[in-house]
N, CA, C and O atoms as a GROMACS GRO file, in nm:
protein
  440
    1UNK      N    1   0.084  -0.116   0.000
    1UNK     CA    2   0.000   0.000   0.000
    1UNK      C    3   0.089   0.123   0.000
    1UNK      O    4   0.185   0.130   0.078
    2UNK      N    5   0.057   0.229  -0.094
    2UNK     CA    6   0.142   0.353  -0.092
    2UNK      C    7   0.097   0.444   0.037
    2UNK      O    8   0.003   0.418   0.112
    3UNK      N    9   0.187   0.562   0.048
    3UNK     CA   10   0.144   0.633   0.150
    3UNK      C   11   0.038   0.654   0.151
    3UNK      O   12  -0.010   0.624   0.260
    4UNK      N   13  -0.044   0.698   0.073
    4UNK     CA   14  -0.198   0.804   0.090
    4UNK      C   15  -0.299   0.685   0.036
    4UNK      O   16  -0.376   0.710  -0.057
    5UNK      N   17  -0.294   0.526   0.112
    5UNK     CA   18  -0.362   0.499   0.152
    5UNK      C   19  -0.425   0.365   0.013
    5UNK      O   20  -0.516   0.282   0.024
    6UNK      N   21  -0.345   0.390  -0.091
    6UNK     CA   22  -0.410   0.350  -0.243
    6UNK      C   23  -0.307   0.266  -0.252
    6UNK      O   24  -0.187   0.291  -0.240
    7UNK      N   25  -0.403   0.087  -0.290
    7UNK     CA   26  -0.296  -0.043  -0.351
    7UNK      C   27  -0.236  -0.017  -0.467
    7UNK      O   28  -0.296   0.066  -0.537
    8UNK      N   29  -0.124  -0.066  -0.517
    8UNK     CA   30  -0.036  -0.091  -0.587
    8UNK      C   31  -0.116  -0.115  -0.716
    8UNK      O   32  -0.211  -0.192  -0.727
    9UNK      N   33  -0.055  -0.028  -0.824
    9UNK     CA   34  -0.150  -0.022  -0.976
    9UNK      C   35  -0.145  -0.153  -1.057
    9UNK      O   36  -0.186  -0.169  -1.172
   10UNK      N   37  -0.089  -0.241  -0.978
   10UNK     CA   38  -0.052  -0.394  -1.063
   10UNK      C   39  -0.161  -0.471  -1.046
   10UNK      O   40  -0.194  -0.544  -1.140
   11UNK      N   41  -0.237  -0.471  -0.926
   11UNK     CA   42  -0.402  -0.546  -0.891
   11UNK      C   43  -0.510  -0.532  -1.018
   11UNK      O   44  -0.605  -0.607  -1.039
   12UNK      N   45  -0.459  -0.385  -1.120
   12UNK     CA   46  -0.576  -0.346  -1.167
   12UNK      C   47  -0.494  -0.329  -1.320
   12UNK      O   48  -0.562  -0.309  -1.421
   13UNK      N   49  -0.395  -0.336  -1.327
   13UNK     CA   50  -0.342  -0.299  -1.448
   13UNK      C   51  -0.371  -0.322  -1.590
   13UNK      O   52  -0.340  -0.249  -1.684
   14UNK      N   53  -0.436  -0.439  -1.591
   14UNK     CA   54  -0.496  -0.467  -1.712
   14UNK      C   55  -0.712  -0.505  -1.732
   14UNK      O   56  -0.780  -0.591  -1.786
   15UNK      N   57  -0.734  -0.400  -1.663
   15UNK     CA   58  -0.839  -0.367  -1.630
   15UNK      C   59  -0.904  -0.248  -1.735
   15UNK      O   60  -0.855  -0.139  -1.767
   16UNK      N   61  -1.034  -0.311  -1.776
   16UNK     CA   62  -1.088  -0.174  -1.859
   16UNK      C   63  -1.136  -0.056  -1.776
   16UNK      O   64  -1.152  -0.065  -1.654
   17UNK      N   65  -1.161   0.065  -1.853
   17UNK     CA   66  -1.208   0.142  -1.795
   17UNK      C   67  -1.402   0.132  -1.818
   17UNK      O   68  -1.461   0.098  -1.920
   18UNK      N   69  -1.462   0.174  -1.685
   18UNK     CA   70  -1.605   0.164  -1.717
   18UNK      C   71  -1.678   0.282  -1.673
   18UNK      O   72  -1.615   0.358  -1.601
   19UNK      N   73  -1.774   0.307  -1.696
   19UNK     CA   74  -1.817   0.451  -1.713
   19UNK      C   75  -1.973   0.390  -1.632
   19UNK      O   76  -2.071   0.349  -1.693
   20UNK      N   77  -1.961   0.397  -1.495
   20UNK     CA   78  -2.154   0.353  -1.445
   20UNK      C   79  -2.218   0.470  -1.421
   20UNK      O   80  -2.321   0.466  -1.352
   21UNK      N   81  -2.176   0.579  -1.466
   21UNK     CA   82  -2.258   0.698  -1.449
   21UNK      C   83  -2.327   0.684  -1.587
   21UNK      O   84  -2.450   0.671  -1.583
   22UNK      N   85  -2.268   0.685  -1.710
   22UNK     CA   86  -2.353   0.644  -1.796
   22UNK      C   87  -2.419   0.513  -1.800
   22UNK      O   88  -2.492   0.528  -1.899
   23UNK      N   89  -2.439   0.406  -1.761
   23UNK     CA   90  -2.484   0.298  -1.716
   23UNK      C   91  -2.653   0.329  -1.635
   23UNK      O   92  -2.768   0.296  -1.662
   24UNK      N   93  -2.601   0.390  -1.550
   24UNK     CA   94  -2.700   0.404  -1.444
   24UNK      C   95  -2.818   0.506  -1.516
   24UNK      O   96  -2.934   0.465  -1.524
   25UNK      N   97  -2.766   0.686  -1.584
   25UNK     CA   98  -2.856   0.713  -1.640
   25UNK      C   99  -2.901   0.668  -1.797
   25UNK      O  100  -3.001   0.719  -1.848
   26UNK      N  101  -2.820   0.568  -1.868
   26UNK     CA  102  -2.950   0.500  -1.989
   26UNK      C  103  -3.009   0.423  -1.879
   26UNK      O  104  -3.129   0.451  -1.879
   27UNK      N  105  -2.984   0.341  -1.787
   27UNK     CA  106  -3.097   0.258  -1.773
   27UNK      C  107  -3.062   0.139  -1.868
   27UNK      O  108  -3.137   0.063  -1.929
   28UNK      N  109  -2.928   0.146  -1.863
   28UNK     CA  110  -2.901   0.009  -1.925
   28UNK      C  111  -2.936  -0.151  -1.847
   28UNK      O  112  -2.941  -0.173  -1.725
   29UNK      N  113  -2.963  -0.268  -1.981
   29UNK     CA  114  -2.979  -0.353  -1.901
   29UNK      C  115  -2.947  -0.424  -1.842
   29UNK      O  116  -3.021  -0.516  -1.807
   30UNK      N  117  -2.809  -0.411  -1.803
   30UNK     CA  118  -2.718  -0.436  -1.661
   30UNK      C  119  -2.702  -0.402  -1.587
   30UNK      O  120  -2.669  -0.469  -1.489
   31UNK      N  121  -2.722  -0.233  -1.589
   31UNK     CA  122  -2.774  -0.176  -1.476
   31UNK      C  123  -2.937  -0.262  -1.379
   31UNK      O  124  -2.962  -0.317  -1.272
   32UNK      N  125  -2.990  -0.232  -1.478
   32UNK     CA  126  -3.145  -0.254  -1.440
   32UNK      C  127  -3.137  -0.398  -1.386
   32UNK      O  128  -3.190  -0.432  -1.280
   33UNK      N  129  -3.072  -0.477  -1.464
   33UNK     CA  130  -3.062  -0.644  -1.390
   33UNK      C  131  -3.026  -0.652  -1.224
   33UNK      O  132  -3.076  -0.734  -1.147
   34UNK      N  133  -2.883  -0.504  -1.173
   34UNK     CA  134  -2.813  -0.558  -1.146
   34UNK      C  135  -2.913  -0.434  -0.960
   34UNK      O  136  -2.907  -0.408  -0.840
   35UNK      N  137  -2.987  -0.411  -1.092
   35UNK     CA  138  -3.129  -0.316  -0.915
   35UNK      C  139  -3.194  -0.444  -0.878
   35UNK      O  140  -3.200  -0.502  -0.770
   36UNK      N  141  -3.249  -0.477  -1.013
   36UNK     CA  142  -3.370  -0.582  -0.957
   36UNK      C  143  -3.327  -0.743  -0.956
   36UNK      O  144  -3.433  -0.806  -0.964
   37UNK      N  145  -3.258  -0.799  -0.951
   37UNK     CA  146  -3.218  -0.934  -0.904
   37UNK      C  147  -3.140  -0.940  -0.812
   37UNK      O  148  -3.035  -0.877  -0.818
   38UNK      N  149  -3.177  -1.031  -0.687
   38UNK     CA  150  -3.010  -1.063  -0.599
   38UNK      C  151  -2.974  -1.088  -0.604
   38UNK      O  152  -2.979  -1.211  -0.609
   39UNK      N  153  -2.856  -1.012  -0.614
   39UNK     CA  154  -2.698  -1.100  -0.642
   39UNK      C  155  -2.586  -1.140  -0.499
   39UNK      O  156  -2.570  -1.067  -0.401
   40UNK      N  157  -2.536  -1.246  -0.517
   40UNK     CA  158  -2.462  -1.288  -0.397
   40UNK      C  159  -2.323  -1.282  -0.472
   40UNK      O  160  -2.261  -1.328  -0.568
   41UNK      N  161  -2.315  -1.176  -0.344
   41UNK     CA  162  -2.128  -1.111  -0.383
   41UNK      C  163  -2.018  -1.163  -0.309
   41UNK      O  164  -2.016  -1.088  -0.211
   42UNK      N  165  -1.950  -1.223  -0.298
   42UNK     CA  166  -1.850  -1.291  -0.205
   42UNK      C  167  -1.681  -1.249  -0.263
   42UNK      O  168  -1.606  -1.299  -0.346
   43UNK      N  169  -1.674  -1.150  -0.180
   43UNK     CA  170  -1.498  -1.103  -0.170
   43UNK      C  171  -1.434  -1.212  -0.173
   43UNK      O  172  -1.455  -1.298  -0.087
   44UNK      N  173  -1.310  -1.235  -0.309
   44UNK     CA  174  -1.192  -1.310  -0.337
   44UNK      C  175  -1.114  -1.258  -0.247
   44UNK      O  176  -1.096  -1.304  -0.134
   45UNK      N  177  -1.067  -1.166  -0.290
   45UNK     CA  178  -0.919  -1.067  -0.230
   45UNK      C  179  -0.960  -0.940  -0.279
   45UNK      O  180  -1.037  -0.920  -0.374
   46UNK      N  181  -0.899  -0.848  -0.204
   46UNK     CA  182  -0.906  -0.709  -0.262
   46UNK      C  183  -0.957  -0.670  -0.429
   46UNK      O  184  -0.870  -0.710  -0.506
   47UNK      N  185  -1.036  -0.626  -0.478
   47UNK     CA  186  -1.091  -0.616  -0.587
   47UNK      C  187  -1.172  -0.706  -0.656
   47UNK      O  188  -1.256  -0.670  -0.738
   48UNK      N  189  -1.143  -0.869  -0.614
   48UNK     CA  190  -1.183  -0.947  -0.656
   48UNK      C  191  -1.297  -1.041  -0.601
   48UNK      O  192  -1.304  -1.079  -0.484
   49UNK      N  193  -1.394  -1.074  -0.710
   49UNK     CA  194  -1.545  -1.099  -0.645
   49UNK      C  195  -1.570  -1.195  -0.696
   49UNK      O  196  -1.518  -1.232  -0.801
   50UNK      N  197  -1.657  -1.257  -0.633
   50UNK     CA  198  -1.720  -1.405  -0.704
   50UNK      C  199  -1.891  -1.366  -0.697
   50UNK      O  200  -1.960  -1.357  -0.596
   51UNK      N  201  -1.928  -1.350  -0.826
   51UNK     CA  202  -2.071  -1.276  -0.848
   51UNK      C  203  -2.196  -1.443  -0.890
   51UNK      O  204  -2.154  -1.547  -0.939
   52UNK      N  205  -2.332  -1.418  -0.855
   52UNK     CA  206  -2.407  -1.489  -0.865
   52UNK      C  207  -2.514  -1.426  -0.874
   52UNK      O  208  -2.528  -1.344  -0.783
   53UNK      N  209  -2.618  -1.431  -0.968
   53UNK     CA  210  -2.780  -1.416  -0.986
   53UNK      C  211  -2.844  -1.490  -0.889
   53UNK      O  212  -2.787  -1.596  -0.863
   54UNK      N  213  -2.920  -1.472  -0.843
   54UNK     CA  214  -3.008  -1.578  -0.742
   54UNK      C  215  -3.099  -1.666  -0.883
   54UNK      O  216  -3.148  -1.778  -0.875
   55UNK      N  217  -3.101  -1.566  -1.016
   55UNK     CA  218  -3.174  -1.647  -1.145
   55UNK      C  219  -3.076  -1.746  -1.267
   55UNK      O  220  -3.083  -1.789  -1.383
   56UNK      N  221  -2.991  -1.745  -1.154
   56UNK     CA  222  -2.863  -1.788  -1.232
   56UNK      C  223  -2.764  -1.916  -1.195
   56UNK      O  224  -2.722  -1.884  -1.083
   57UNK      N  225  -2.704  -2.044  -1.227
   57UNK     CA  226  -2.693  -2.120  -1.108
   57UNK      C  227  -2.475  -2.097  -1.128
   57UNK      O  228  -2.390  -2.153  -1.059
   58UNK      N  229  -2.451  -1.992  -1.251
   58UNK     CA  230  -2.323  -1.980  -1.295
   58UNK      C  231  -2.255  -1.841  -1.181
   58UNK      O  232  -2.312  -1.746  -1.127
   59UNK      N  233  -2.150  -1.874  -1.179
   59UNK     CA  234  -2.097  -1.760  -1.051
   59UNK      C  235  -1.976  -1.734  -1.176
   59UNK      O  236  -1.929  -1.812  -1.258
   60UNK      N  237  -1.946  -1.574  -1.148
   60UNK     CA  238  -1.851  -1.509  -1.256
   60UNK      C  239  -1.763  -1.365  -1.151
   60UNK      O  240  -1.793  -1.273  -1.075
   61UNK      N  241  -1.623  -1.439  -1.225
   61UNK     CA  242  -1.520  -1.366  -1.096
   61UNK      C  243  -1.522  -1.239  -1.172
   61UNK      O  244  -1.505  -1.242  -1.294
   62UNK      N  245  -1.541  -1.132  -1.111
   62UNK     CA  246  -1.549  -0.968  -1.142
   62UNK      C  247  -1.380  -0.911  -1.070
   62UNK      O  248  -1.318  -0.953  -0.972
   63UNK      N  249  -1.359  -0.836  -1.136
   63UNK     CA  250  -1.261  -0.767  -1.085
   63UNK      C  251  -1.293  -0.572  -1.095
   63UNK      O  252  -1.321  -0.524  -1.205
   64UNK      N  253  -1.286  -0.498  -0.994
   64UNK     CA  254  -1.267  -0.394  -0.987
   64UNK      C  255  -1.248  -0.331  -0.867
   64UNK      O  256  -1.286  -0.365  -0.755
   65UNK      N  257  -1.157  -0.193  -0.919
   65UNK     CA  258  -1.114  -0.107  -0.831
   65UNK      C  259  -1.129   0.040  -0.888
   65UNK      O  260  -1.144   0.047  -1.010
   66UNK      N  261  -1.128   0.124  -0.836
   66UNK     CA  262  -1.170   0.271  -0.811
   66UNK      C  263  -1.014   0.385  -0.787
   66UNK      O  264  -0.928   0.363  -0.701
   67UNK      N  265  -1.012   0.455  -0.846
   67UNK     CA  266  -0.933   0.584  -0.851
   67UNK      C  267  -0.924   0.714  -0.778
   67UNK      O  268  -0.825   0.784  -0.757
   68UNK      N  269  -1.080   0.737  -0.736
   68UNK     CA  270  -1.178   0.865  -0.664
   68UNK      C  271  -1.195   0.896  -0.803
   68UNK      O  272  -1.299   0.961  -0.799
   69UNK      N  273  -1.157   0.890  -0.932
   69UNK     CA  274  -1.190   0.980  -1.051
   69UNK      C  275  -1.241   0.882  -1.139
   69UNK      O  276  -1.247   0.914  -1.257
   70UNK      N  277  -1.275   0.780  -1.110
   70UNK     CA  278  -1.309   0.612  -1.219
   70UNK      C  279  -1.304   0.523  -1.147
   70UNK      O  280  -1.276   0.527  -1.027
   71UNK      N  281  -1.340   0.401  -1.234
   71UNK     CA  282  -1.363   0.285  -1.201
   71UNK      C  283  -1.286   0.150  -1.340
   71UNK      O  284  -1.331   0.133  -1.453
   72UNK      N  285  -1.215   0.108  -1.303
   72UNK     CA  286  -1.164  -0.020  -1.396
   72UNK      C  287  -1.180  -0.167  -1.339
   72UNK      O  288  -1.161  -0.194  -1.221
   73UNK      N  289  -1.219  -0.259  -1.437
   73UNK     CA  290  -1.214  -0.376  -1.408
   73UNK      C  291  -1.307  -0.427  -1.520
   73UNK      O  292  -1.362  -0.360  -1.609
   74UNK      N  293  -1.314  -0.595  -1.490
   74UNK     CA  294  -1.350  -0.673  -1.596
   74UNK      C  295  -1.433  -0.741  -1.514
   74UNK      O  296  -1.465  -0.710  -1.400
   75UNK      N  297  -1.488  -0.900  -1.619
   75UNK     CA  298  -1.563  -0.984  -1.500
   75UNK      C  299  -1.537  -1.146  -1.674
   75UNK      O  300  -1.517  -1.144  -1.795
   76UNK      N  301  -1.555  -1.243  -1.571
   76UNK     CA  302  -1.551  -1.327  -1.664
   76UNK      C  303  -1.712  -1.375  -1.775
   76UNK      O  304  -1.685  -1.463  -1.857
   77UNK      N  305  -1.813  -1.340  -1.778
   77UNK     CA  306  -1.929  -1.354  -1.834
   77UNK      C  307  -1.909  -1.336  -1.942
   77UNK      O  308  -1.828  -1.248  -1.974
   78UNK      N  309  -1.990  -1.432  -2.061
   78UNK     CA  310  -2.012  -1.399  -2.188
   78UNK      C  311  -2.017  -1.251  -2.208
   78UNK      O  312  -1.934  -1.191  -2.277
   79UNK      N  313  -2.121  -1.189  -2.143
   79UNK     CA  314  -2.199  -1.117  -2.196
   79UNK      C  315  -2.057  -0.992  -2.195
   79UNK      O  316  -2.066  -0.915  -2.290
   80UNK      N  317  -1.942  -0.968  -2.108
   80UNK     CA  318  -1.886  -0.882  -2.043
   80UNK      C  319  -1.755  -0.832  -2.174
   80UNK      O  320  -1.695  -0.728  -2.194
   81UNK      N  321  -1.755  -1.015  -2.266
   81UNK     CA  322  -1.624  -1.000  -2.372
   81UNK      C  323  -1.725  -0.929  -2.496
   81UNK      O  324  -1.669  -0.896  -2.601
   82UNK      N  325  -1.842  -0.912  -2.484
   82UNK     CA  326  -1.892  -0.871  -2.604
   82UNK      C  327  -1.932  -0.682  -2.547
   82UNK      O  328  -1.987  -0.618  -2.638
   83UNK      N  329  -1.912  -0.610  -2.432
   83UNK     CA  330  -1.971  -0.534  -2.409
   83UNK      C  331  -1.964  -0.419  -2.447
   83UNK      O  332  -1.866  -0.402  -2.520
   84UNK      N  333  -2.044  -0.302  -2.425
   84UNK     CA  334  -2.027  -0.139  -2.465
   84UNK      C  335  -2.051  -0.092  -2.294
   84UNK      O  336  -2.106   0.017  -2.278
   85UNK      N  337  -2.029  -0.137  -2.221
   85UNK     CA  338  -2.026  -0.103  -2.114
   85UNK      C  339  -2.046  -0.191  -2.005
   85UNK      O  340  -2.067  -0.310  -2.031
   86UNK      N  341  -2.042  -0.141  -1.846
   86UNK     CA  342  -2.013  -0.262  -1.780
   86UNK      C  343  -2.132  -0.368  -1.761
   86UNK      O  344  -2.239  -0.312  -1.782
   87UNK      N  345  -2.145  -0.487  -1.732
   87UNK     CA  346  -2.219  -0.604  -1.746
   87UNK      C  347  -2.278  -0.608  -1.612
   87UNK      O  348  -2.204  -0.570  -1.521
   88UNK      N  349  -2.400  -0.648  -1.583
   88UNK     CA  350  -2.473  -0.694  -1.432
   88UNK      C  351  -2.394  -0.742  -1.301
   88UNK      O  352  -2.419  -0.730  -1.181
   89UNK      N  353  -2.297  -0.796  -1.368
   89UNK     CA  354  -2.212  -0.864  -1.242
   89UNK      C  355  -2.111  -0.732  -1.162
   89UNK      O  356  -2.090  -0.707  -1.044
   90UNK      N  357  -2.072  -0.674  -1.274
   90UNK     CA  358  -1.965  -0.534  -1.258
   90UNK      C  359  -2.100  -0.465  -1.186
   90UNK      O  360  -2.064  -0.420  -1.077
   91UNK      N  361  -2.189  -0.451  -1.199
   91UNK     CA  362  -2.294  -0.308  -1.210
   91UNK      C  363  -2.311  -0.392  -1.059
   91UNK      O  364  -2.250  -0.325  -0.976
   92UNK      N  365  -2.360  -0.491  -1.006
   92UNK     CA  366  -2.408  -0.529  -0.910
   92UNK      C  367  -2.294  -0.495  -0.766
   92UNK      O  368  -2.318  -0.438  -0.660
   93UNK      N  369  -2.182  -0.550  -0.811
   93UNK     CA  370  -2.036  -0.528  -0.729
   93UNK      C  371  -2.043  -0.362  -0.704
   93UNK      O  372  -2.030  -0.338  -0.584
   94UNK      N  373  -2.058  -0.261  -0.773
   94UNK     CA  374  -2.031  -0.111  -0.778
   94UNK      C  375  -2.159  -0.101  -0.729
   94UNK      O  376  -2.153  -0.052  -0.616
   95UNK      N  377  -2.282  -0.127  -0.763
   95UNK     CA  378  -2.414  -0.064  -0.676
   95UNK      C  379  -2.416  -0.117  -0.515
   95UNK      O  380  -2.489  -0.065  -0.430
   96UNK      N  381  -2.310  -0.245  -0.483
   96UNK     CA  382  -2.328  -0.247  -0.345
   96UNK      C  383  -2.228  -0.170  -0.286
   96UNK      O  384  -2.247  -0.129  -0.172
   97UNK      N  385  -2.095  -0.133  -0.360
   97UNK     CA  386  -2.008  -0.072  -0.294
   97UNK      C  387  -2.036   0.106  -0.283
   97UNK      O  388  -1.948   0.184  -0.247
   98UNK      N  389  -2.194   0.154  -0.328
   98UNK     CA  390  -2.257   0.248  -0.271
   98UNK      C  391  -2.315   0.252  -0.134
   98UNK      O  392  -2.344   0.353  -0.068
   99UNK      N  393  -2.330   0.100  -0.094
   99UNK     CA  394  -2.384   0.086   0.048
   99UNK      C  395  -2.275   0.076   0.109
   99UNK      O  396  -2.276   0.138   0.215
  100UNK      N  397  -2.168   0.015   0.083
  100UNK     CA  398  -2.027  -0.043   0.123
  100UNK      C  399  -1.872  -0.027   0.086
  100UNK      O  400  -1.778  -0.097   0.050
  101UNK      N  401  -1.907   0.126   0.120
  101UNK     CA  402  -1.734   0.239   0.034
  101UNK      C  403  -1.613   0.161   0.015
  101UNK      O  404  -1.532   0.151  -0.077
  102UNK      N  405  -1.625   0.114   0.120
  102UNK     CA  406  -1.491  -0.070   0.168
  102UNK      C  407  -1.476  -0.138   0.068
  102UNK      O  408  -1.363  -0.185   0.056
  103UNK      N  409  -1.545  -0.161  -0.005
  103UNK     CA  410  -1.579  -0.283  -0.036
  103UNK      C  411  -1.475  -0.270  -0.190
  103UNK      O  412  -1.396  -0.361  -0.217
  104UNK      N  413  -1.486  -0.185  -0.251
  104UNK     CA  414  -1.407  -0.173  -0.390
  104UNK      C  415  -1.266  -0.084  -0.354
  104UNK      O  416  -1.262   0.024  -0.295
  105UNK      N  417  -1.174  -0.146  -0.397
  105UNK     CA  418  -1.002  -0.074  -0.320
  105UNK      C  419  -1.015   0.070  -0.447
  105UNK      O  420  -1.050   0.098  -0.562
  106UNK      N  421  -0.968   0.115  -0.347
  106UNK     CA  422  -0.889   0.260  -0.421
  106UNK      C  423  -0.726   0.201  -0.463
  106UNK      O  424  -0.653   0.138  -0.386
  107UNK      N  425  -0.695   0.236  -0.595
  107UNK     CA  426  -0.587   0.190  -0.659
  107UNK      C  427  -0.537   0.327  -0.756
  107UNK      O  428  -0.594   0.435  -0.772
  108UNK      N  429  -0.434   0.287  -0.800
  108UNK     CA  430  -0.354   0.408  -0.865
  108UNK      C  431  -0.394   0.340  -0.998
  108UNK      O  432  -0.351   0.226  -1.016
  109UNK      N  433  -0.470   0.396  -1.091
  109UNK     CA  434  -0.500   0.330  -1.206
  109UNK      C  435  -0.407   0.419  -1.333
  109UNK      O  436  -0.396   0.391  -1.452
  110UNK      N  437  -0.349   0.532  -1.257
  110UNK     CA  438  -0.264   0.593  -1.365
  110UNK      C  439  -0.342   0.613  -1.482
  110UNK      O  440  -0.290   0.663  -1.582
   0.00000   0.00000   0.00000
């Protein structure tokens, strides 16, 4: 961990960048999946998540971390290698880490 508190930019380094402010206002449908279904989130390690639909019986490892100015990371789901933005599993991980500031590391994403 560097002085001011932010992990090492190697956790996240090959991480996309994702934009859930635009996410959230289209009302995209990963957003919208990721309001109305429960998802069971279970912390790997720092950044890393093991995501589940309660409509779903497949679990998909998400990765992300936060800048204060962005957000980067990926997730393993079909849907995530074909995307224009982030996927239900990403959207679900970032809408709980609005309840749970902890929960997504602040990293030097450079």
């Amino acid at each position: 961990m560097s002085s001011d508190g932010r992990q090492p930019a190697a956790a996240s380094i090959d991480e996309d960048r994702l934009d859930f402010e635009a996410a959230e206002d289209e009302l995209t449908s990963s957003w919208e999946r990721a309001l109305e279904e429960a998802a069971e989130i279970e912390p790997m390690q720092p950044g890393e998540f093991a995501v589940r639909f309660e409509t779903s019986d497949r679990t998909h490892v998400v990765r992300l971390a936060g800048d204060g100015a962005g957000y980067a990371g990926r997730c393993t789901c079909p849907g995530y290698q074909f995307h224009d933005g982030p996927c239900a599993h990403l959207c679900a991980v970032f809408q709980r880490s609005l309840e749970e500031p902890t929960l997504v590391p602040e990293v030097d994403l450079g």
